[in-house]
TORKOL-4160 file (C-alpha; in steps of 0.2 Angstrom, whole numbers, padded with zeros to 4 digits, m for minus):
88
<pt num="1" X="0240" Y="0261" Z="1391"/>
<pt num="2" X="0241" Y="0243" Z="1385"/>
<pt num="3" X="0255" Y="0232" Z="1380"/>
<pt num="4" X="0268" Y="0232" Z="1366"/>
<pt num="5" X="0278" Y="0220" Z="1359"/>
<pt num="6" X="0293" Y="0221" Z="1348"/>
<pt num="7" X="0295" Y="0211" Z="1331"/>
<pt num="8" X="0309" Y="0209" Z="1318"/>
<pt num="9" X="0303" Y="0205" Z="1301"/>
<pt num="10" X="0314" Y="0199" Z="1287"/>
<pt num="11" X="0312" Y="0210" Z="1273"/>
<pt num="12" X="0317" Y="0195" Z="1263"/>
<pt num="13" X="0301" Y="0185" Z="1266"/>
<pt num="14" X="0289" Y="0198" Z="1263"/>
<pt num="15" X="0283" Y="0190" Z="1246"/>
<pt num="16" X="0278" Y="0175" Z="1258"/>
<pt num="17" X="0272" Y="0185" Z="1270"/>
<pt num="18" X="0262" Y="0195" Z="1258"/>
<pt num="19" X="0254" Y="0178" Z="1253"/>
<pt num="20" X="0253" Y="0167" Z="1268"/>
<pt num="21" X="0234" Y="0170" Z="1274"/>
<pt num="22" X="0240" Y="0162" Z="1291"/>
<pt num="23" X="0255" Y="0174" Z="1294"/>
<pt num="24" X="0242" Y="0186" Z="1303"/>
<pt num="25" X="0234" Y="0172" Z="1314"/>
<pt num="26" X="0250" Y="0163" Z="1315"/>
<pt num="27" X="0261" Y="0183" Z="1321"/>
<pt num="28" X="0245" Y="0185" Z="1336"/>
<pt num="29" X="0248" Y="0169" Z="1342"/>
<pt num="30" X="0266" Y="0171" Z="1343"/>
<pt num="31" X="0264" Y="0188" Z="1352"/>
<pt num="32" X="0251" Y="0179" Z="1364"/>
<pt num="33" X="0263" Y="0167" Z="1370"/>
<pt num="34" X="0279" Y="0178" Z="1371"/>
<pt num="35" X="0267" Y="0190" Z="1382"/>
<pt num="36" X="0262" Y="0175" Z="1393"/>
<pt num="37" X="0276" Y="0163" Z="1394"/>
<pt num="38" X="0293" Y="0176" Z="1387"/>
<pt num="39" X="0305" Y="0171" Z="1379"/>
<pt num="40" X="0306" Y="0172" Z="1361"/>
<pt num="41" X="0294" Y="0164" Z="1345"/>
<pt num="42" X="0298" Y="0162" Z="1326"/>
<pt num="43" X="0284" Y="0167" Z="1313"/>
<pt num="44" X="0283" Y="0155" Z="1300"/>
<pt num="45" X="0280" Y="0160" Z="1280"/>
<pt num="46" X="0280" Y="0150" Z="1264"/>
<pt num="47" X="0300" Y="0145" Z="1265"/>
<pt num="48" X="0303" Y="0155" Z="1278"/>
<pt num="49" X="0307" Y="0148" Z="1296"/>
<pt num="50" X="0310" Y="0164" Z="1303"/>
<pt num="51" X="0300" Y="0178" Z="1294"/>
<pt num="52" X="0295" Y="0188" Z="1308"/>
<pt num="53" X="0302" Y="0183" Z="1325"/>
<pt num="54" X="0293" Y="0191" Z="1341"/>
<pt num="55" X="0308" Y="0197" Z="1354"/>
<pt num="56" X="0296" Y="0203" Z="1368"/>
<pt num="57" X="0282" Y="0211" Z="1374"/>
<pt num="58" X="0279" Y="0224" Z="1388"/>
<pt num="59" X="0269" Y="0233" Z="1396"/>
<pt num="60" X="0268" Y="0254" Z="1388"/>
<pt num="61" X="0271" Y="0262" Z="1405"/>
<pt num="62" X="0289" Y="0254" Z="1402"/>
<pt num="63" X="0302" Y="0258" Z="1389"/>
<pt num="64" X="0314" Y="0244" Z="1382"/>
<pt num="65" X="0329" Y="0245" Z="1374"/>
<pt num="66" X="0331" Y="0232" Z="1361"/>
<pt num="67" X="0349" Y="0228" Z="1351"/>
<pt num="68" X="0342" Y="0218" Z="1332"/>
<pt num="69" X="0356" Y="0210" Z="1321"/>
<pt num="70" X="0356" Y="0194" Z="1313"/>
<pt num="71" X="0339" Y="0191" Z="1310"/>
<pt num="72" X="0335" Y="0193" Z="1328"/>
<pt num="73" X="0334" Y="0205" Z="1344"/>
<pt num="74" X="0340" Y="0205" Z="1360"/>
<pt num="75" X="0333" Y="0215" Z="1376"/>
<pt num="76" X="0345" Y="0227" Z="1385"/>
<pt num="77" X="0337" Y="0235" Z="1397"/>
<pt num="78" X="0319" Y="0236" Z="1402"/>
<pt num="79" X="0314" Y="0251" Z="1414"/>
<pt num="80" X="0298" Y="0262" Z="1421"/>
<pt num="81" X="0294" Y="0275" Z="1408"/>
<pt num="82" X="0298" Y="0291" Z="1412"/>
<pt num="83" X="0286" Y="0303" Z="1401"/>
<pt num="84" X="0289" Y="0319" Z="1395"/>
<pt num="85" X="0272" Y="0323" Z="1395"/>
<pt num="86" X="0260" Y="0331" Z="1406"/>
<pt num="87" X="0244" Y="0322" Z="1414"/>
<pt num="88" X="0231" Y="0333" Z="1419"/>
């Protein structure tokens, strides 16, 4: 199924998100090492220190439950997914 990951963006720097060519590359990279190492990674864009902030990645089989405020998110809880649907 993959992996997710979870991202707060700040609608306020979405003209220098729209503009930074790097934001892309620089947003991947950022998911990469919060999928390797956790924690949690800024996304730099023109003034913007925090224009996107990566909170966490997981794998799909699992559901998180993520509380966003302030410019930023926090994990709650992280537990197996329980699907509604039938495999066949």
């Amino acid at each position: 199924m993959g992996f997710n990951a979870t991202v707060v963006v700040m609608v306020d720097a979405l003209t220098e998100i729209r503009e930074d060519p790097q934001f892309g590359w620089n947003l991947a990279a950022a998911i990469n090492k919060v999928s390797c190492f956790g924690g949690s990674v800024d996304v730099m864009a023109g003034n913007h220190g925090n224009a996107a902030t990566v909170i966490e990645c997981h794998h799909a089989d699992h559901d998180v439950v993520v509380k966003v405020g302030g410019n930023y998110g926090e994990v709650l809880t992280n537990y197996p997914h329980r699907s509604s649907r039938k495999l066949t």
